[in-house]
N, C-alpha and C positions, 0 to 999 in steps of 0.2 A: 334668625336675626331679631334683635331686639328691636321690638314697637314696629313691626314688620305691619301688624294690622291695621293698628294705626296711620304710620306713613301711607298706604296705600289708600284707606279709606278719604282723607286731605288730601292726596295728589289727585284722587277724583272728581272731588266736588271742588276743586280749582280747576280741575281740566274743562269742564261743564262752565264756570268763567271765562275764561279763555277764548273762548269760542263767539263772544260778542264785544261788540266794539264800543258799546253802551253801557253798562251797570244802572240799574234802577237799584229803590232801596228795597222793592221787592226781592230782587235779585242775591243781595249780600242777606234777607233773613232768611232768605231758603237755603244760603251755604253756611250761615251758620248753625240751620238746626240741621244741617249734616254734619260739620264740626261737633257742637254740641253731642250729638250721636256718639260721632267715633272717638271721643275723648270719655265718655262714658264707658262705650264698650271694650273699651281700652283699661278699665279701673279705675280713673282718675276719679278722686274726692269730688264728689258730688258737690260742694261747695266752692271749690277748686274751679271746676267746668263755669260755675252761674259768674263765677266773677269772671275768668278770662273772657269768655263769651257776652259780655256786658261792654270789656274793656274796649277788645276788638269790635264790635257793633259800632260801638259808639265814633271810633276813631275813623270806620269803614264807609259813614254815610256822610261824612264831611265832604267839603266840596273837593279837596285833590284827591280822593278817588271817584266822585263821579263824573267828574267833571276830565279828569287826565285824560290822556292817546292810549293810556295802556292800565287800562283800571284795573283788570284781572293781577297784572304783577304787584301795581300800589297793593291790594287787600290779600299778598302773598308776603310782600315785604313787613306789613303790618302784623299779619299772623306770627312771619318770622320771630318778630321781637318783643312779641308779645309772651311766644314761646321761649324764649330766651329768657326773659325778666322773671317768669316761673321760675324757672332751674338757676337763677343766680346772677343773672346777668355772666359776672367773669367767672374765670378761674379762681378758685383760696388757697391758698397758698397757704403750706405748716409754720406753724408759729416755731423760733429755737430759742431756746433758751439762752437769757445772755453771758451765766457765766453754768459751770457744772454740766452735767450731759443734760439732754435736752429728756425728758418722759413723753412716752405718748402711751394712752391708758384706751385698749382696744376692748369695747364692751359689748352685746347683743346676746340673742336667745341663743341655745343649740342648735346647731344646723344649719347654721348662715355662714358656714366657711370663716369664724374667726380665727381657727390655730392656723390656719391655710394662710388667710392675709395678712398673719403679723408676718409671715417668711414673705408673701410678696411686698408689701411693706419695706421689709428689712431690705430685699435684695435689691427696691429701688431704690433704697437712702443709700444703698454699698455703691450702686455706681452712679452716684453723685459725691462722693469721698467722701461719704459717713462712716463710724466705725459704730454699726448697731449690736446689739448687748438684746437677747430675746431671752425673754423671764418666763416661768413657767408657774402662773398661779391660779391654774385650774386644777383644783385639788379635790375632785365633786367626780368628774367622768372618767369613768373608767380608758386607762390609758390615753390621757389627755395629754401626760407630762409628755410620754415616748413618742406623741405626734410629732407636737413640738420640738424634740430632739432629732426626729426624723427629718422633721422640715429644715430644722438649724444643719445638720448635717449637708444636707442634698443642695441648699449654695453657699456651705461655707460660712456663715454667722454662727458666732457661740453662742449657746443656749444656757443660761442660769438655775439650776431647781435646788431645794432644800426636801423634796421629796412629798409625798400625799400629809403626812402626819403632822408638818408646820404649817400654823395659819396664813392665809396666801396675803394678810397685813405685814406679818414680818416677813418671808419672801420679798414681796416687793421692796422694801427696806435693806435687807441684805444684798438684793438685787443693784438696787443705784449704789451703793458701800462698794461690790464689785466692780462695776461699770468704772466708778473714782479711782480703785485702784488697778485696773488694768489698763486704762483708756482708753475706753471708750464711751464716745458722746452722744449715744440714744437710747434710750433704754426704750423696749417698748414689751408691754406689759399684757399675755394673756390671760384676760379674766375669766371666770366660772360664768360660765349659762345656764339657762334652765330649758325646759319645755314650755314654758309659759313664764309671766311675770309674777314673783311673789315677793313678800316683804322680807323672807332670810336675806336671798339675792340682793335687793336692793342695800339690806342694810349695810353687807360685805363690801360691796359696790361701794359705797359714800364711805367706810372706814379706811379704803385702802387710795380713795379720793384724799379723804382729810391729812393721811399718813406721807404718801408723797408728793401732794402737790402737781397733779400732771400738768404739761403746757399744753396738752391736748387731748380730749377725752372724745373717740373718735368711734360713732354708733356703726357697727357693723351690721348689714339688714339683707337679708334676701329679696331681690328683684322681684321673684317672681309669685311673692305670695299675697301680693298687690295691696289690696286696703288693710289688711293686717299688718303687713310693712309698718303701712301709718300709725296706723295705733299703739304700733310697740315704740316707732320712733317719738311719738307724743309721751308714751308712760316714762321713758329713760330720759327725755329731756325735761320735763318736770322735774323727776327726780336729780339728775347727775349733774343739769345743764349742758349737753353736752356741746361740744366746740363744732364736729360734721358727723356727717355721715360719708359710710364707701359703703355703696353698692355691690352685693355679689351678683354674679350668674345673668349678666347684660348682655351677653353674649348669647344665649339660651330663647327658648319662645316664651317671650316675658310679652305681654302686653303694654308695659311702659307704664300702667300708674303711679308706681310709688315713686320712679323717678321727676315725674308732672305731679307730686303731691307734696312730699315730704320736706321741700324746702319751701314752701308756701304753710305750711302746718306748722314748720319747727320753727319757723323762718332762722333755719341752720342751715351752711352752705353743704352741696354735696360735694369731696375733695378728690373723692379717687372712685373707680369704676372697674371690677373683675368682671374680664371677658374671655375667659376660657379656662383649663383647667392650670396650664405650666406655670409657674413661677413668675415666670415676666409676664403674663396675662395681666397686667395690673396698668389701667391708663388715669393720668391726670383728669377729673372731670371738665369739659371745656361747656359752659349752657351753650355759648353762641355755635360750636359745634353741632351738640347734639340736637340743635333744634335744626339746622339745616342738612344734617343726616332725615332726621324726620318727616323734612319737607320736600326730600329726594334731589337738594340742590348739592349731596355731596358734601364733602371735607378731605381738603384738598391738604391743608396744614398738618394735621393730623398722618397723614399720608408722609408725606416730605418727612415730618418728624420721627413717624417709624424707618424709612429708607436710610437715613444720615443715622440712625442708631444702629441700624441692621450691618449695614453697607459698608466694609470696609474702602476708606475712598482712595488711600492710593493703590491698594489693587481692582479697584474701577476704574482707575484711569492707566494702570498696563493692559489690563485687559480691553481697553476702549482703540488703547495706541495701537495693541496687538491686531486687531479687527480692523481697524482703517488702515493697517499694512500689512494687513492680508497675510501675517504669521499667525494666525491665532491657530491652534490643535486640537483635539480632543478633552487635550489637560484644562484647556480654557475653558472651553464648554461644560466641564464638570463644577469648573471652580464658579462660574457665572452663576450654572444651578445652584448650586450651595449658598452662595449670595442671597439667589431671592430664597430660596427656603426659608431663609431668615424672617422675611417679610412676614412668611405667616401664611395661613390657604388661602389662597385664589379668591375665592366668594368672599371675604372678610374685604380684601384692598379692592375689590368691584365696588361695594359697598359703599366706598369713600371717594368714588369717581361723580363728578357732577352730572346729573342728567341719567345716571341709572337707578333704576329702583327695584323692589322685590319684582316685579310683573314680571319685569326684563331678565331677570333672572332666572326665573323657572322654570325654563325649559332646557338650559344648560346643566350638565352633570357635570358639576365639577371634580367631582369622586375620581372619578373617570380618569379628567385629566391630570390629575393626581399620579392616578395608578400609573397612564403613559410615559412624566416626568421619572418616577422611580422606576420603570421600565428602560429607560433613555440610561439613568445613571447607573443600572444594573449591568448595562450594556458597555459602557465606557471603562468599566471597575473590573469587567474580564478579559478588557485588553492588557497586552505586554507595555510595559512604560515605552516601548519601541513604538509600538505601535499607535501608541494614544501622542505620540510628538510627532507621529507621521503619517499621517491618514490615507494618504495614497498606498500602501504596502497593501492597506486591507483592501481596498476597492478593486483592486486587482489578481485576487487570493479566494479562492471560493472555498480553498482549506481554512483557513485562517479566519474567517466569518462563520463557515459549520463551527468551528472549534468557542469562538465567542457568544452563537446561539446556545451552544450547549452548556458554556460556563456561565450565562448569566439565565437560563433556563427562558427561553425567548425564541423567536425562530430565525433562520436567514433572511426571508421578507422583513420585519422589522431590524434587523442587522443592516439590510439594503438602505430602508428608511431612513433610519437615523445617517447613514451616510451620506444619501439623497439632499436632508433635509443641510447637512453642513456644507456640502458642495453649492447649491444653492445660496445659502447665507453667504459662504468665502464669494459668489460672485456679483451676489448685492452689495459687498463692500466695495472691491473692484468697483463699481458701476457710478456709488457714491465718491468714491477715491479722485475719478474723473471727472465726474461733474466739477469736487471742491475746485480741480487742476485749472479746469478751463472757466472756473469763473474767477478766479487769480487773473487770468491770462487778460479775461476783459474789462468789459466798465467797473463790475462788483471789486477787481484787483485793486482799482486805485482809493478805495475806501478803507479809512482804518483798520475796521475790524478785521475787513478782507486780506491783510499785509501779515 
């Protein structure tokens, strides 16, 4: 988990607040040369740290936090938004163009996952009804061009190349000429990186700037290589000016500085956040989010916002009618799985519940339940369509469960289980079914909602 250190080291030295009912100004400069601490040992720009920790002091020894019922939470809420105003306050939103496709000009070192996030990129402007156009003018690394085509393939976005031997100035230029004539309205453009910053780079960089005019020239940076982050994001915005930054690899053991530094150095908004390897790993940057992820208060929006993406919603609500009238099958229970798969691992959506934090987490394997859930669906997938819309055939067949043990390579104790665990649920719906009955019947009945 990203800024795992961090969050935990802050939920500490609030916990030790918490605990009295008083705050002295003793009290707030001993947490915050804990804070101070852990936003250092975390990576954050050292300059970065003297000022937040200045900001929040200053705002933390005013009379409504000494003075409140509940001091500890005031200099929790303070921190919050303090940490917020770091990272941007809101959301940025991409700039479109108002008439012609829109350019977006993806630029950073090697390594930082740039041919990777032009496809995530691309595949989240696809399902917002963009028609993205992915350009190929890394003309420098060896099999740069075939990533990208790679990537263009595996969600369906055309990829544009003129090949290694044309300068990746006119590429791009032929690239928005294409985009005009096939229609489509984004061009987004990957550029040459290096191993370090050097002045060929840069110059290539500002020529294919001046050539087509991007509406967004968007620094692509590795989370996890922390104050160096900052510094490449300082050398490219000098040079390019650039409009944001996306984060790679937030998902990974990043320490969090460069995302607590780089918009306070560039003062350029962060727009977007890679958190895992797949395609859609790709999130809107939220500050006000990830400061209360940080603060282990959860993100609950964020949540909701993956489920309503994941979630197909009129088959949650068969599936819902199915279970509260007590027809749901086997097929249900697969299609349910399949639902939250969507969501993504277990430990990621824990994550975003409020009031959990890494501690709480540690000693759960989630691997585990992982393996159980693909166990459960391996199990369902070697039943007979007969079988899977009739669940009692099996529980009364001790042929017919060896036969699914052995087809889904599991044993008949687990075969029992997963049986167990649905006759069970079919009778908590039952349970809940009557309750709704009988509170129709009474006072609750004559109430709106209740009707």
């Amino acid at each position: 988990m990203a800024f795992e250190g961090l969050s935990s080291k802050l939920q500490d030295a609030f916990k030790k607040l918490k605990g009295k009912g008083k705050l002295t100004e003793k009290d707030i400069k001993e947490a915050m040369r804990e804070v101070k601490l852990a936003l250092l040992e975390a990576d954050v720009n050292f300059k970065v740290v003297k000022q937040f920790v200045s900001n929040v002091s200053s705002k933390c020894v005013g009379s409504e936090v000494l003075e409140s019922l509940t001091p500890a939470q005031q200099v929790i809420k303070i921190v919050n938004e303090e940490l917020t105003n770091l990272m941007g306050q809101t959301e940025s939103k991409l700039n479109y163009a108002d008439n012609g496709p829109t350019v977006f000009m993806l630029v950073g070192l090697q390594g930082a996952g740039k041919t990777t996030m032009c496809g995530k990129l691309a595949l989240h402007l696809r399902k917002k009804n963009k028609k993205p156009l992915l350009v190929a003018c890394d003309i420098y690394r060896p099999a740069a061009i075939k990533q990208l085509e790679v990537v263009g393939k595996q969600i369906d976005v055309p990829v544009f190349t003129l090949g290694d031997k044309v300068k990746a100035v006119d590429i791009a230029k032929a690239g928005i000429a294409h985009a005009k004539e096939h229609g489509q309205n984004i061009v987004i453009i990957d550029t040459a990186g290096r191993l370090h910053i050097d002045g060929e780079l840069m110059q290539e960089l500002e020529d294919v700037k001046a050539a087509v005019n991007p509406k967004e020239i968007l620094l692509v940076v590795d989370s996890m290589t922390g104050q160096d982050a900052v510094n490449v994001a300082e050398s490219f915005n000098n040079t390019l000016d650039i409009s944001g930054v996306i984060l790679t690899k937030l998902d990974g053991d990043t320490r969090g500085g460069a995302a607590l530094s780089i918009r306070h150095v560039t003062q350029k908004p962060i727009k977007f956040a890679g958190i895992g390897e797949k395609m859609n790993d790709i999130e809107v940057f939220h500050p006000d989010r990830m400061a209360s992820r940080i603060l282990g208060m959860g993100d609950v929006l964020s949540l909701i916002e993956k489920a309503q993406q994941a979630i197909d919603e009129d088959e949650a609500k068969k599936l819902s009618d199915r279970m509260m009238n007590q027809e749901f099958n086997f097929e249900d229970f697969l299609a349910m799985m399949d639902q939250m798969k969507k969501l993504g691992p277990i430990n990621k959506l824990m994550e975003m519940v409020p009031g959990v934090n890494s501690k709480q987490l540690e000693g759960i394997d989630f691997a585990e339940g992982e393996k159980q859930i693909a166990k459960q669906k391996a199990i369902i997938q070697s039943m007979t369509a007969k079988e899977r819309r009739n669940p009692n055939l099996i529980s009364s067949s001790s042929s017919r469960k060896k036969r699914i043990a052995n087809g889904s390579g599991t044993t008949i104790q687990e075969v029992n289980k997963l049986i167990k665990g649905y006759e069970m649920a079919k009778k908590q719906m039952k349970q809940m079914k009557s309750l709704q009955k009988n509170a129709k019947k009474g006072l609750f009945g004559k109430l709106p909602f209740m009707s």
